[in-house]
BAMIMAR-155467 format. One record per residue (C-alpha): residue number from 1; x negated, y, z; chain. Coordinates in Angstrom, 2 decimals. Example, Ala and Ser with C-alpha at 12.3 -4.5 7.8 and 13.67 -1.06 7.14 Angstrom:
REM BAMIMAR-155467
[1,[-12.30,-4.50,7.80],'A']
[2,[-13.67,-1.06,7.14],'A']
//
This chain:
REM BAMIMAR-155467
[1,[81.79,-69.91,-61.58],'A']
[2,[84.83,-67.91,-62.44],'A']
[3,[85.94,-64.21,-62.11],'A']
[4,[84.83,-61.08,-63.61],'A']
[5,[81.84,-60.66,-61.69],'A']
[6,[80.28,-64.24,-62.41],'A']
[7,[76.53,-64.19,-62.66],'A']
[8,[76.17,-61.52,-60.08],'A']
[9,[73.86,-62.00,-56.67],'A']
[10,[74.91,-59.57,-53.86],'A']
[11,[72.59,-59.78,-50.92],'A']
[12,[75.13,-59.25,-47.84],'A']
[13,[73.61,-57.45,-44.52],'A']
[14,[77.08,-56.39,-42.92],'A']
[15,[78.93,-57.19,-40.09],'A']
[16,[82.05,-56.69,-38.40],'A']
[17,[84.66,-55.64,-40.73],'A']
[18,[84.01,-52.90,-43.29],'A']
[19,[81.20,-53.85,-45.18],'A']
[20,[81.91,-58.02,-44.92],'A']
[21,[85.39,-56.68,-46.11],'A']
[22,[83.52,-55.28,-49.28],'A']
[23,[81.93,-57.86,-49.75],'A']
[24,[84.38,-60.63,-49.84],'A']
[25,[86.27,-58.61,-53.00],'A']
[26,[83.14,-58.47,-55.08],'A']
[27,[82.63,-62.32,-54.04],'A']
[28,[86.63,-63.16,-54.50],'A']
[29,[85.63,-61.56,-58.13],'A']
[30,[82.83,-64.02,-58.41],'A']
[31,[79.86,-62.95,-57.33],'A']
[32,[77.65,-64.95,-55.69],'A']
[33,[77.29,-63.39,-52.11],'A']
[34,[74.64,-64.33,-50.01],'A']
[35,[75.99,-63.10,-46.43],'A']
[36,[72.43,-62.61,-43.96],'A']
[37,[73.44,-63.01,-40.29],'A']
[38,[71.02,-62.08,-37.06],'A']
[39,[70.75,-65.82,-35.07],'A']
[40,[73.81,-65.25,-33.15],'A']
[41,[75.49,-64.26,-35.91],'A']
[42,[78.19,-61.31,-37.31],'A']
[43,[80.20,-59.93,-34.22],'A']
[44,[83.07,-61.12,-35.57],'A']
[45,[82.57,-64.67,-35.90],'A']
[46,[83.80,-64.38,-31.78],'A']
[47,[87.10,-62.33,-32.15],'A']
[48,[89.78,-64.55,-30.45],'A']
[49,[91.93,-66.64,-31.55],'A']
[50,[89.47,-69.30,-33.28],'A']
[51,[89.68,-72.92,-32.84],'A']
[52,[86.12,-73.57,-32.80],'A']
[53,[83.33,-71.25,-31.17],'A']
[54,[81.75,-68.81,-33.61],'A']
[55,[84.92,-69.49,-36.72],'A']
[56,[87.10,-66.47,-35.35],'A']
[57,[90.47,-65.78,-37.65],'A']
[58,[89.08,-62.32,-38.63],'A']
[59,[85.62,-63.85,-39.44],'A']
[60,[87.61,-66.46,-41.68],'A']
[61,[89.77,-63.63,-43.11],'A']
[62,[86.83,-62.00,-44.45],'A']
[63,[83.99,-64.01,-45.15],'A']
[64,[85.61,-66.51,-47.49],'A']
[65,[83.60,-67.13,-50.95],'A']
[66,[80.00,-66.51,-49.48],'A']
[67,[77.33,-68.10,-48.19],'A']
[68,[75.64,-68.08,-44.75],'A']
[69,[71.81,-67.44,-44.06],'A']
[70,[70.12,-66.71,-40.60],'A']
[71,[67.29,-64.46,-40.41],'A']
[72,[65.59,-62.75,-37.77],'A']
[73,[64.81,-59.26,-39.75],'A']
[74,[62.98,-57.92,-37.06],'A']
[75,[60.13,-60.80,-37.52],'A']
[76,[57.49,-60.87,-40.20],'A']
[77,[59.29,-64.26,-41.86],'A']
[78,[62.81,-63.13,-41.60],'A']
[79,[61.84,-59.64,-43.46],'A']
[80,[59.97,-61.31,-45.83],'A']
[81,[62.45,-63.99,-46.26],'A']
[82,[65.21,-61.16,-46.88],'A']
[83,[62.60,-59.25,-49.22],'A']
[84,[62.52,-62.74,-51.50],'A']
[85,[65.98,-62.72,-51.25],'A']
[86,[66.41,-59.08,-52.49],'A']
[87,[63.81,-59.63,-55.48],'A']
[88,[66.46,-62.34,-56.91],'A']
[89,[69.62,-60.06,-56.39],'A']
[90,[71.93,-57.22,-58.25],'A']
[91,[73.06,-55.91,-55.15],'A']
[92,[72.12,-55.37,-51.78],'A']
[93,[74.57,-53.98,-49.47],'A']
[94,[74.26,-53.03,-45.64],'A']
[95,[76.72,-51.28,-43.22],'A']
[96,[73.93,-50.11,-40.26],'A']
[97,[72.70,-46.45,-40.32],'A']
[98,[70.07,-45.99,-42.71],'A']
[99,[67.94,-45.22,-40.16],'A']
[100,[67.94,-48.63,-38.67],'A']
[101,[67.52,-50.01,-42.48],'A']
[102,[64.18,-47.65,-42.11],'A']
[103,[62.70,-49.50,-38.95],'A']
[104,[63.17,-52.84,-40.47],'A']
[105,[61.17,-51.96,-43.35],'A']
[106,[64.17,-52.91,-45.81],'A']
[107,[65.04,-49.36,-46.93],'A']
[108,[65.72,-48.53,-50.22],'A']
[109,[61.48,-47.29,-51.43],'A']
[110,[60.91,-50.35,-50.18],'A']
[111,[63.23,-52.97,-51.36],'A']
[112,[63.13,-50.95,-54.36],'A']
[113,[59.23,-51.87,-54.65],'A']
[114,[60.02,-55.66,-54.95],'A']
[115,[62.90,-55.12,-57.12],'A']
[116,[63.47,-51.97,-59.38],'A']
[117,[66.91,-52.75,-60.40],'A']
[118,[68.78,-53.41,-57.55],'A']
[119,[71.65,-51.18,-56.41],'A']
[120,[71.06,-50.84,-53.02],'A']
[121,[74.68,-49.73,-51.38],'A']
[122,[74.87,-48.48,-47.69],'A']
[123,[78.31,-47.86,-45.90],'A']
[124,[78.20,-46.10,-42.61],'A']
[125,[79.67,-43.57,-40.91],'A']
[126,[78.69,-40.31,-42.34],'A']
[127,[76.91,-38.33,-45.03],'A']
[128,[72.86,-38.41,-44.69],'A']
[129,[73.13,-34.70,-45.61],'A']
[130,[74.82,-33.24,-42.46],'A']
[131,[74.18,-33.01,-39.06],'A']
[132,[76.28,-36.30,-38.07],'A']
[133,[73.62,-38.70,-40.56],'A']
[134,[72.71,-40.34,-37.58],'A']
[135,[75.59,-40.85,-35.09],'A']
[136,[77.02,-44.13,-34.91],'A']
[137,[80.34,-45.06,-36.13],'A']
[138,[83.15,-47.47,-35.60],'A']
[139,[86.66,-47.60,-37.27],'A']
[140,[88.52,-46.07,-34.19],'A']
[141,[85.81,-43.12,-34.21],'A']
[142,[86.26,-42.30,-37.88],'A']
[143,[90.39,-42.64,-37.34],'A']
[144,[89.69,-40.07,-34.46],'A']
[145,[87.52,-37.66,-36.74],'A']
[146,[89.75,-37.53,-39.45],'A']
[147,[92.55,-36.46,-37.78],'A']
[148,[95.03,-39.71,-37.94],'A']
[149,[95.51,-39.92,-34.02],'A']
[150,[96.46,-35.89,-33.87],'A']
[151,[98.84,-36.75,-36.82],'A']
[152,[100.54,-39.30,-35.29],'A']
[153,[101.25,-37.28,-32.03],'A']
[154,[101.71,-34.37,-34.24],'A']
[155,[104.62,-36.39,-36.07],'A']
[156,[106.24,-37.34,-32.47],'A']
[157,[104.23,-39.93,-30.60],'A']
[158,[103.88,-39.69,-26.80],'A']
[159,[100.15,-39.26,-27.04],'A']
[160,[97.72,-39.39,-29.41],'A']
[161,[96.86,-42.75,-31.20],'A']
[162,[94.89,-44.89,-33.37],'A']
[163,[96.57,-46.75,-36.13],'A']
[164,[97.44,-50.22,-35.12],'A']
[165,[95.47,-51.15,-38.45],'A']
[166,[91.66,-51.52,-39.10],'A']
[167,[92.52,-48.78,-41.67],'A']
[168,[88.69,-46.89,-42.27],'A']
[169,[87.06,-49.97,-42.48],'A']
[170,[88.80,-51.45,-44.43],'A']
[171,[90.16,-48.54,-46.99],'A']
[172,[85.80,-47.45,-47.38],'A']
[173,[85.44,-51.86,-47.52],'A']
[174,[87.48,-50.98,-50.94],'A']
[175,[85.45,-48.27,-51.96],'A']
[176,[82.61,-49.85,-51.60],'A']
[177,[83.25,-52.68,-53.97],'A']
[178,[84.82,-50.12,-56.49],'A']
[179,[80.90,-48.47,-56.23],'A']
[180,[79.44,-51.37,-56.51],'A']
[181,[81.38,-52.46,-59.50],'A']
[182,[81.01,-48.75,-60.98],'A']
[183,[77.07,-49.04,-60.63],'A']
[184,[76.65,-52.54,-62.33],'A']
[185,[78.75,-50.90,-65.26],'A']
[186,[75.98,-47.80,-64.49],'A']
[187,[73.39,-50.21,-64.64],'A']
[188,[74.54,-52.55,-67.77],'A']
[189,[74.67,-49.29,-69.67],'A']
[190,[70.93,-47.57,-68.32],'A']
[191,[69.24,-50.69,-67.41],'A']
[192,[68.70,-48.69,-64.12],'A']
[193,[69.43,-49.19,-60.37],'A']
[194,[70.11,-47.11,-57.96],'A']
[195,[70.99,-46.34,-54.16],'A']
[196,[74.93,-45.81,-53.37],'A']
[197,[75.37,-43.85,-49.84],'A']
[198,[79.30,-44.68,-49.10],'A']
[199,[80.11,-42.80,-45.75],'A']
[200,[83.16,-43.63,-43.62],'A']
[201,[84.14,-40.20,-42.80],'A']
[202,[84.23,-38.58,-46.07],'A']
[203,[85.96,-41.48,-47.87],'A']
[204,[88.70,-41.74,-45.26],'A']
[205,[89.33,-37.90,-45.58],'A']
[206,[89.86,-38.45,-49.27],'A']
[207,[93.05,-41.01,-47.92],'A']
[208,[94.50,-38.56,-45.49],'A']
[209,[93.65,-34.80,-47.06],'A']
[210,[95.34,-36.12,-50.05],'A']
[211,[98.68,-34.87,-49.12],'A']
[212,[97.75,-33.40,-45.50],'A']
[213,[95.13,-30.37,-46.71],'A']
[214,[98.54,-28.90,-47.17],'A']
[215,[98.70,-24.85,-47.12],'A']
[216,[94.93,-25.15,-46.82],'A']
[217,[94.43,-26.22,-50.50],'A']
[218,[94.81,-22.81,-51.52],'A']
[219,[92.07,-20.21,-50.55],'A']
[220,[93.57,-18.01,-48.82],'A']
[221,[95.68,-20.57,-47.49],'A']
[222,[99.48,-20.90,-48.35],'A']
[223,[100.60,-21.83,-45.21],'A']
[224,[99.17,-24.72,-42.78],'A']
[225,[97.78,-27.85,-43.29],'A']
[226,[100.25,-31.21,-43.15],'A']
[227,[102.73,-32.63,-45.18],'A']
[228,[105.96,-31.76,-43.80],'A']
[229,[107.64,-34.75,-45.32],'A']
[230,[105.03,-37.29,-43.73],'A']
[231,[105.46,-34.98,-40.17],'A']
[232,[109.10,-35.65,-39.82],'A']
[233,[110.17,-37.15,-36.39],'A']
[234,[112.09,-39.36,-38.01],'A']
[235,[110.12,-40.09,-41.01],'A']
[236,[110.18,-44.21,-39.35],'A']
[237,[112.45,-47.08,-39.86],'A']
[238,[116.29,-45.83,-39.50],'A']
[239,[118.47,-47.40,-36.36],'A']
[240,[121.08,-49.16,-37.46],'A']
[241,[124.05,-51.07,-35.54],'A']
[242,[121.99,-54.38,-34.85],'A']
[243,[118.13,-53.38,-36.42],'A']
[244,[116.54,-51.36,-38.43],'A']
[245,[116.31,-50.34,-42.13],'A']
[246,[113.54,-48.47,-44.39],'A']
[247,[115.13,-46.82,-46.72],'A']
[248,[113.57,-43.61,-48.80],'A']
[249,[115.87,-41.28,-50.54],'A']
[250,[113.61,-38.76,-52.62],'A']
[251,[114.21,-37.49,-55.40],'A']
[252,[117.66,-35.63,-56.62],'A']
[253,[119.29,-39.19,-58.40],'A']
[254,[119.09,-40.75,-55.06],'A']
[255,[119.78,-37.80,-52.47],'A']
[256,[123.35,-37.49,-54.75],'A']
[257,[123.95,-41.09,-54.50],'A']
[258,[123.28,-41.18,-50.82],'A']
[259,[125.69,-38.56,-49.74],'A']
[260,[128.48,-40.18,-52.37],'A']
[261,[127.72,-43.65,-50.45],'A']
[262,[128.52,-41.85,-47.21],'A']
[263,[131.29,-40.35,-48.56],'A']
[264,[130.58,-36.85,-48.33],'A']
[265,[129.27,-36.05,-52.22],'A']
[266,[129.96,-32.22,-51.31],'A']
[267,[126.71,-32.58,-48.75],'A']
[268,[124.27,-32.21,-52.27],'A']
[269,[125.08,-29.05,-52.95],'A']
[270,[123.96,-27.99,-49.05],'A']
[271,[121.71,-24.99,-49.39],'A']
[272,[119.14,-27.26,-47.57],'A']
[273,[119.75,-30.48,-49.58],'A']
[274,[120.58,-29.91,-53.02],'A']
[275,[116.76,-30.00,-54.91],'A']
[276,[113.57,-31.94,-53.90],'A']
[277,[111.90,-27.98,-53.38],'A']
[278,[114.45,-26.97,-50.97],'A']
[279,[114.39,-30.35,-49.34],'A']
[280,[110.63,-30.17,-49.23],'A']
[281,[111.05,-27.00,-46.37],'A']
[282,[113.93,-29.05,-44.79],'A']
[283,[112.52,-32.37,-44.77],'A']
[284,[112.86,-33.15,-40.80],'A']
[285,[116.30,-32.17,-41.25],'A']
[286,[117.49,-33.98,-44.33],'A']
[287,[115.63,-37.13,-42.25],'A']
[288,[117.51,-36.20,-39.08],'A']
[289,[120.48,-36.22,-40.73],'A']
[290,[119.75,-39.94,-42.37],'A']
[291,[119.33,-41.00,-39.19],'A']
[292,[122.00,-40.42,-37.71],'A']
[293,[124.34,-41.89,-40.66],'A']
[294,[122.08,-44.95,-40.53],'A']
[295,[123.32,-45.93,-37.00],'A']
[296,[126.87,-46.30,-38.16],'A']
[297,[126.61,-49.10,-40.12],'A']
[298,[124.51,-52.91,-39.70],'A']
[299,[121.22,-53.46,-41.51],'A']
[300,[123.10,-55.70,-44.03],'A']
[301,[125.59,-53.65,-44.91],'A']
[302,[123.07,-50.80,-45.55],'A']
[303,[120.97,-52.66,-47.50],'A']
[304,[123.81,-53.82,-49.88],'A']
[305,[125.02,-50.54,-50.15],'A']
[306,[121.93,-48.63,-50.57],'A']
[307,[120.63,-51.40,-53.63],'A']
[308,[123.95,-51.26,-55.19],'A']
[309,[123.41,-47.42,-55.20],'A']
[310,[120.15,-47.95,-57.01],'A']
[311,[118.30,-46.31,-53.42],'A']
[312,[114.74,-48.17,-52.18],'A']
[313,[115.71,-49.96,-49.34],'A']
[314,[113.59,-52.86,-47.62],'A']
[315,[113.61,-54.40,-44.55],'A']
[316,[111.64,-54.04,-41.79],'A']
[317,[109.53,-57.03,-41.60],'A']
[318,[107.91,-58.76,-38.59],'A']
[319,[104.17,-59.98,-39.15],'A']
[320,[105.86,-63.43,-38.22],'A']
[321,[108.48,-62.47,-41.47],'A']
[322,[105.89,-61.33,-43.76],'A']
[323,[104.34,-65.16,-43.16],'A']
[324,[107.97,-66.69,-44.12],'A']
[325,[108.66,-63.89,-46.76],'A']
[326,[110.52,-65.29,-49.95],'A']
[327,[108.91,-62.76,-52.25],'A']
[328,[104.69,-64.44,-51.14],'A']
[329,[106.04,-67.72,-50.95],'A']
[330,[106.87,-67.17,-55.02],'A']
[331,[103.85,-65.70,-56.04],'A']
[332,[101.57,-68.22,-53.67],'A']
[333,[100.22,-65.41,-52.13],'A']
[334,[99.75,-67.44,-49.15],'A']
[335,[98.02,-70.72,-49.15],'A']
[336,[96.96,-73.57,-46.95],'A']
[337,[93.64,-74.73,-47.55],'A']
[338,[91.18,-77.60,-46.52],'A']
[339,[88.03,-76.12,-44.10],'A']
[340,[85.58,-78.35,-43.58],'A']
[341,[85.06,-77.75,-39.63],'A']
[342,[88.28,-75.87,-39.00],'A']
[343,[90.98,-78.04,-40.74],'A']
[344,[94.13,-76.16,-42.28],'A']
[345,[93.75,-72.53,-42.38],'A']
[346,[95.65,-70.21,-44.28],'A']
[347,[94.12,-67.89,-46.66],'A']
[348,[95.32,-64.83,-48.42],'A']
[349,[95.13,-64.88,-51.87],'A']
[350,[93.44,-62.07,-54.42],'A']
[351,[95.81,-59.47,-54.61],'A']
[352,[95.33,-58.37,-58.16],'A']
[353,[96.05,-61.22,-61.65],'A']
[354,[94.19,-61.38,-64.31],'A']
[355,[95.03,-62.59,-67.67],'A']
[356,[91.36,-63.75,-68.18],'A']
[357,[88.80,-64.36,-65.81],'A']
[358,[90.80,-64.72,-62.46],'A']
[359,[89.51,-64.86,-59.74],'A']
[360,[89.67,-67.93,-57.68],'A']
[361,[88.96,-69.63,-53.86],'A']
[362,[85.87,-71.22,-54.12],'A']
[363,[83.97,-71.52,-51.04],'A']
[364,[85.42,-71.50,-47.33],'A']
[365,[84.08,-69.02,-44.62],'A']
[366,[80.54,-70.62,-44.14],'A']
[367,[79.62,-71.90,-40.42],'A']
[368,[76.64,-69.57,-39.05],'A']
[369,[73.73,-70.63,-41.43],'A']
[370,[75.46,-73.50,-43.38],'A']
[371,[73.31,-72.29,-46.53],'A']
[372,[70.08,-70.96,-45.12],'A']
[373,[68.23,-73.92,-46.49],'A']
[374,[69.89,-74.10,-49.89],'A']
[375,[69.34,-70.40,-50.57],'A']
[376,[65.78,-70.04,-49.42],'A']
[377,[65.25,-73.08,-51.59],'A']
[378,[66.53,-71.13,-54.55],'A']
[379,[64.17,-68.50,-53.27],'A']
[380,[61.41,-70.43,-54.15],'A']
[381,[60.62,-71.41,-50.11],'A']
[382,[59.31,-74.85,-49.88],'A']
[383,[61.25,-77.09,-47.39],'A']
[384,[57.62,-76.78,-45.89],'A']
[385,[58.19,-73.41,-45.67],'A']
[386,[61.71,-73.11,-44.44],'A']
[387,[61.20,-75.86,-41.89],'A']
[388,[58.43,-73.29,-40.45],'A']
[389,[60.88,-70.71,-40.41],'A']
[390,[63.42,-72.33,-38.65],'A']
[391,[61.08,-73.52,-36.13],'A']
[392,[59.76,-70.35,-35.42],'A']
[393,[63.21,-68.62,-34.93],'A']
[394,[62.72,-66.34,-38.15],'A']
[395,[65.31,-68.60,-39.94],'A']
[396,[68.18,-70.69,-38.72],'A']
[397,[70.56,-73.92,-39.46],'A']
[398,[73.57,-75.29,-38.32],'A']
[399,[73.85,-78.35,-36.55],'A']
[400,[75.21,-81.05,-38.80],'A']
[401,[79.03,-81.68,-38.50],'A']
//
């Protein structure tokens, strides 16, 4: 075992994206995760394109470093199977409403019961103290509710619309690992457990009221909410002759530099342009302006002319690019490994180095119940036992490969 969080047992009840998302960092940092599917299995396991039923690519791109068990929670030996399963663990984390948690009998009195020390995490979609505890929640939903489709039309878009990312569940996935790792630290200190409530909606707010509570920071409010800079129309890749270019001129250095690289170096002392605070009432004209330099020159040219001016410049990269990028194929950020039933995949590496401890690639995306009898064994279920389990439907394997 290797990475920071070596040693520790996180019982895994999520599906789809957010909380298996989660998940996978605290397991990419070591822990062992012991990921509990329902008999057909996490939704995701059937996202298209796979090569082999029930091994979809998001599945793969999120389950890696765990192990698979099958339960049935809503029979007697499934619950009690997960309840064994909870005694022997640090962490238990779920991503249903708690109120579904409540009619399986696993809430947190109760798995608390069996094990006094666990930290029992729950992400879902909003705070148990408001009205919405007990509406259901999906990534698009929370998007909606915080206000990222109105800011995108807001900025210029046609019509309103999500972003093209799964961008709640997975930002909340991250803060759910940074709670997790927070209460073992709690716990390693107290000797106490506790539950962790980690709601979509408020966390994503956190992400997008950063800069757009605006005006509306200030009580009485100084102006509206939104960041102007992040509202420009043409706050987007620049046109160029043959492409496009991202570029960012921002602060005072570069603004000067940019108008002497276009020739006109008396542009900076433009009662709109010449400081960031002016510029920061002006900012969809100073990006107006950009783009409509940008289209008289070719991507190359701009980006040799904006680096040599010491101006952030990148290209704008296809997904198909970012696979062939120079930059990941130096750091191995992208690698092809060896799975046992789906052949060469390639996996994204842990995007953080250590200079002890590292985290490392251990175990491939399990196949639906590849460990069920392995961990129940640990468990202390006979094979007696487990065989009984499985037969019944409580508990479920794999067929051999």
């Amino acid at each position: 075992m290797s990475g920071p969080l070596a040693g520790v047992r996180v019982l895994d009840l999520t599906t789809v994206v957010m909380g298996p998302y989660a998940t996978q960092i605290l397991a990419d940092l070591g822990a062992d995760v012991v990921k509990v599917e329902p008999p057909e299995g996490d939704v995701m396991r059937h996202a298209w394109p796979l090569r082999n039923p029930g091994m979809g690519h998001i599945f793969l791109n999120a389950n890696r470093n765990k192990r698979s068990v099958v339960l049935d929670l809503k029979s007697p030996g499934g619950r009690e199977a997960a309840l064994a399963l909870a005694k022997r663990s640090d962490v238990l984390v779920y991503n249903i409403r708690p109120q579904a948690m409540a009619r399986l009998r696993l809430s947190y009195e109760e798995v608390r019961s069996v094990n006094g020390k666990i930290i029992y995490v729950g992400c879902f979609g909003y705070s148990q103290r408001g009205p919405y505890a007990a509406k259901a929640a999906y990534d698009d939903l929370i998007q909606g509710a915080a206000g990222i489709p109105w800011l995108l039309h807001k900025q210029g878009a046609a019509e309103p619309r999500y972003a093209p990312i799964i961008v709640a569940d997975r930002s909340v996935g991250q803060q759910v690992a940074s709670a997790v790792s927070a209460a073992l630290y709690y716990r390693e200190r107290s000797g106490r457990g506790q539950r962790v409530d980690v709601p979509m909606f408020e966390h994503l707010l956190q992400i997008v009221l950063g800069e757009h509570l605006g005006g509306y920071t200030f009580e009485p409010p100084q102006g509206e909410a939104g960041y102007a800079r992040m509202l420009a129309p043409d706050r987007r890749p620049y046109r160029t002759k043959d492409g496009y270019v991202c570029a960012l001129i921002y602060n005072d250095k570069q603004w000067k530099a940019f108008f002497e690289v276009i020739g006109q170096p008396e542009k900076f002392r433009d009662a709109k342009f010449s400081n960031q605070a002016i510029r920061s009432k002006h900012y969809a004209e100073a990006y107006a302006f950009v783009a409509e330099e940008m289209k008289k020159r070719g991507t190359a040219e701009w980006i040799a002319a904006l680096e040599r001016a010491d101006i952030p410049v990148q290209r704008m990269n296809s997904l198909a690019d970012i696979v062939a990028d120079p930059h990941l194929a130096a750091t191995g950020y992208f690698r092809i490994v060896e799975h046992p039933s789906e052949g060469r995949i390639r996996s994204m590496a842990v995007p953080s180095e250590w200079s002890e401890s590292p985290p490392e690639y251990r175990r491939h995306a399990p196949r639906l119940g590849e460990h069920t009898r392995e961990v129940l064994r640990e468990a202390g279920f006979s094979d007696e036992k487990i065989s009984s389990l499985v037969r019944s439907g409580a508990a479920k394997e794999p067929p051999p490969l």
